[in-house]
C-alpha positions in Angstrom: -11.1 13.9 -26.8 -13.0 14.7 -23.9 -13.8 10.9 -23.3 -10.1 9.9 -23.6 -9.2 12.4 -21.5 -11.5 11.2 -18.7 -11.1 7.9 -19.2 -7.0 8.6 -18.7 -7.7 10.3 -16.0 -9.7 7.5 -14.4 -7.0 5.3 -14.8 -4.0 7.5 -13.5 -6.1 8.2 -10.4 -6.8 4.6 -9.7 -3.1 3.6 -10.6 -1.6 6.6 -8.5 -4.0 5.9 -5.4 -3.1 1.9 -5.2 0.7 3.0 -5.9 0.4 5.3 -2.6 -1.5 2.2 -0.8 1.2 -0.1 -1.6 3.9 1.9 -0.2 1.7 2.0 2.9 1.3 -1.6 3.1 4.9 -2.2 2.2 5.8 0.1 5.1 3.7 -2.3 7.1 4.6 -5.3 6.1 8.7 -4.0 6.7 7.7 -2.5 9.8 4.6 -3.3 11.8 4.4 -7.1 11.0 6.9 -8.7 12.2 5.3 -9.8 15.6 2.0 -10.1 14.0 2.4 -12.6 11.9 5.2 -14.4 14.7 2.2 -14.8 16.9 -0.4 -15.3 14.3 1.4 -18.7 13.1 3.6 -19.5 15.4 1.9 -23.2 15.4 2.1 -23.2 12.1 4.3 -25.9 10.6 7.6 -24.3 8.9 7.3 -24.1 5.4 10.3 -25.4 2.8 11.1 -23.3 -0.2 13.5 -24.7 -2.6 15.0 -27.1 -0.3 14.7 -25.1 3.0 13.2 -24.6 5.9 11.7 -21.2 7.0 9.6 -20.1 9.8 5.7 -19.6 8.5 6.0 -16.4 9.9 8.9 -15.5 7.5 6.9 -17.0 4.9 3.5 -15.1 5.5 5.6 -12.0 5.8 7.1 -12.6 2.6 3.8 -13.2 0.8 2.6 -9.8 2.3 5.7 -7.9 1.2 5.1 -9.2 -2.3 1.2 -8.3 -2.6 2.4 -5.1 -2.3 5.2 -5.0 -4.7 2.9 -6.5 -7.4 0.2 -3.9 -6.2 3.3 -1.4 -7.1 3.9 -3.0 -10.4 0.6 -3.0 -11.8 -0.3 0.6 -10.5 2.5 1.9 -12.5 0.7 -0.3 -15.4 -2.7 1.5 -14.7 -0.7 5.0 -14.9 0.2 3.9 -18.1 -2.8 2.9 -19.2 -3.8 6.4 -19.1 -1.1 8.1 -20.4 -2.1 5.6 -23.5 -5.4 6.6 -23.7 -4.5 10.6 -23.7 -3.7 9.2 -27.2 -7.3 7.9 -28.3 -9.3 5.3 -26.5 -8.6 1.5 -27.7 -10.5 -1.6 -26.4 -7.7 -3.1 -25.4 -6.7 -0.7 -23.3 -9.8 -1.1 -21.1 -8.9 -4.4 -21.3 -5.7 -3.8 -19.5 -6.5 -1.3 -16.9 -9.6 -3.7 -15.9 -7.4 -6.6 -16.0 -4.7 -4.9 -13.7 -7.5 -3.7 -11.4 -8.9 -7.7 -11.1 -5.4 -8.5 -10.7 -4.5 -6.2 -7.9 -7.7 -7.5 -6.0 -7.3 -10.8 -6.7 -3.6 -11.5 -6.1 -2.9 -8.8 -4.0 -5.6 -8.5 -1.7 -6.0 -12.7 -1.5 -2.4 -12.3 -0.1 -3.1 -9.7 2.5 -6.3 -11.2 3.5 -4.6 -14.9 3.6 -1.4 -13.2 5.9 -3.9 -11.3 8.0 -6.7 -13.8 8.8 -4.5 -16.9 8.2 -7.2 -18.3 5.8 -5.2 -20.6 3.5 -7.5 -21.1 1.7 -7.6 -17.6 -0.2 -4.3 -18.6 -1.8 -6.4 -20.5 -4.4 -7.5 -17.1 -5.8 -4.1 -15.6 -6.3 -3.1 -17.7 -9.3 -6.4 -15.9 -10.8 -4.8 -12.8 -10.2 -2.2 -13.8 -11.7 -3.9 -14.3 -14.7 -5.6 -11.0 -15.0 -2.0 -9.7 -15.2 -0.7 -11.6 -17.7 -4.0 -10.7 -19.7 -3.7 -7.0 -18.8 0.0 -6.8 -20.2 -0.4 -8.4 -22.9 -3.5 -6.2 -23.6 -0.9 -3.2 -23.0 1.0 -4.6 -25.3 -1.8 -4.9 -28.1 -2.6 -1.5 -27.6 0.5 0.2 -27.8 1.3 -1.5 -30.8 -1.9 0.0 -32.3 -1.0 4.0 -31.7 0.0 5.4 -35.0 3.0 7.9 -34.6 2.3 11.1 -34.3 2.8 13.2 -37.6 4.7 16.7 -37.1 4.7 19.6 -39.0 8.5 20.8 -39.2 9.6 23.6 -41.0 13.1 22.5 -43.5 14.3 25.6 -41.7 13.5 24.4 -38.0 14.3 20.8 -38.5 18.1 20.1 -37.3 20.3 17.2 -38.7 
């Protein structure tokens, strides 16, 4: 139990401290950024998005804002994770929490590095990202399927109806 209960541990840590940096970098993104990333494409073509025109600006800043609701997202999947593995470790468990880790690098910080440096190029990593996440929740899934219920002992006397 003692490696389950690190290894839960590890994983709400991780999840809890990228959940506190993406309401950081949200709070950035809703209020810090906005001239940022006006000056930092202002020559930037405007980009269309089903059918219509927006600034780049708006569109960087967008793209920033979600990075850190998917960080969010997948944070919360990490604290789950280990609340899973207080309940016995499982491959595919790891293979979630590592997936969601990747993920957040990958799609998350390829999005704030693309916003911040104006490097298009990074978006070609996010899709990867992506990935990862799909591959981490359908891990979760795997592994929550696998947990046997708990068996209780109840007393006929205790047990209500």
């Amino acid at each position: 139990m003692s490696n389950n209960l690190s290894t839960a541990r590890c994983w709400i840590a991780t999840g809890a401290t990228l959940a506190g940096l993406a309401v950081i970098t949200g709070a950035f993104a809703a209020h810090g950024m906005d001239k940022y990333v006006v000056e930092k494409f202002a020559e930037v073509h405007a980009k269309t998005i089903a059918g219509q025109e927006f600034a780049a600006s708006w569109k960087y800043l967008q793209d920033f804002k979600t990075a850190a609701e998917y960080q969010m997202y997948h944070a919360l999947g990490m604290i789950a994770v280990g609340l899973l593995a207080l309940r016995g470790s499982r491959k595919s468990l790891k293979v979630a929490g590592w997936s969601f880790l990747i993920g957040v690098l990958l799609f998350s910080g390829s999005l704030y590095l693309l916003v911040l440096t104006g490097i298009s190029k990074l978006g070609a990593i996010t899709p990867i990202g992506g990935v990862a996440f799909i591959i981490g929740w359908v891990a979760l899934l795997c592994a929550s399927l696998a947990i046997k219920p708990e068996t209780q002992n109840v007393k006929e006397d205790d047990a209500t109806v």
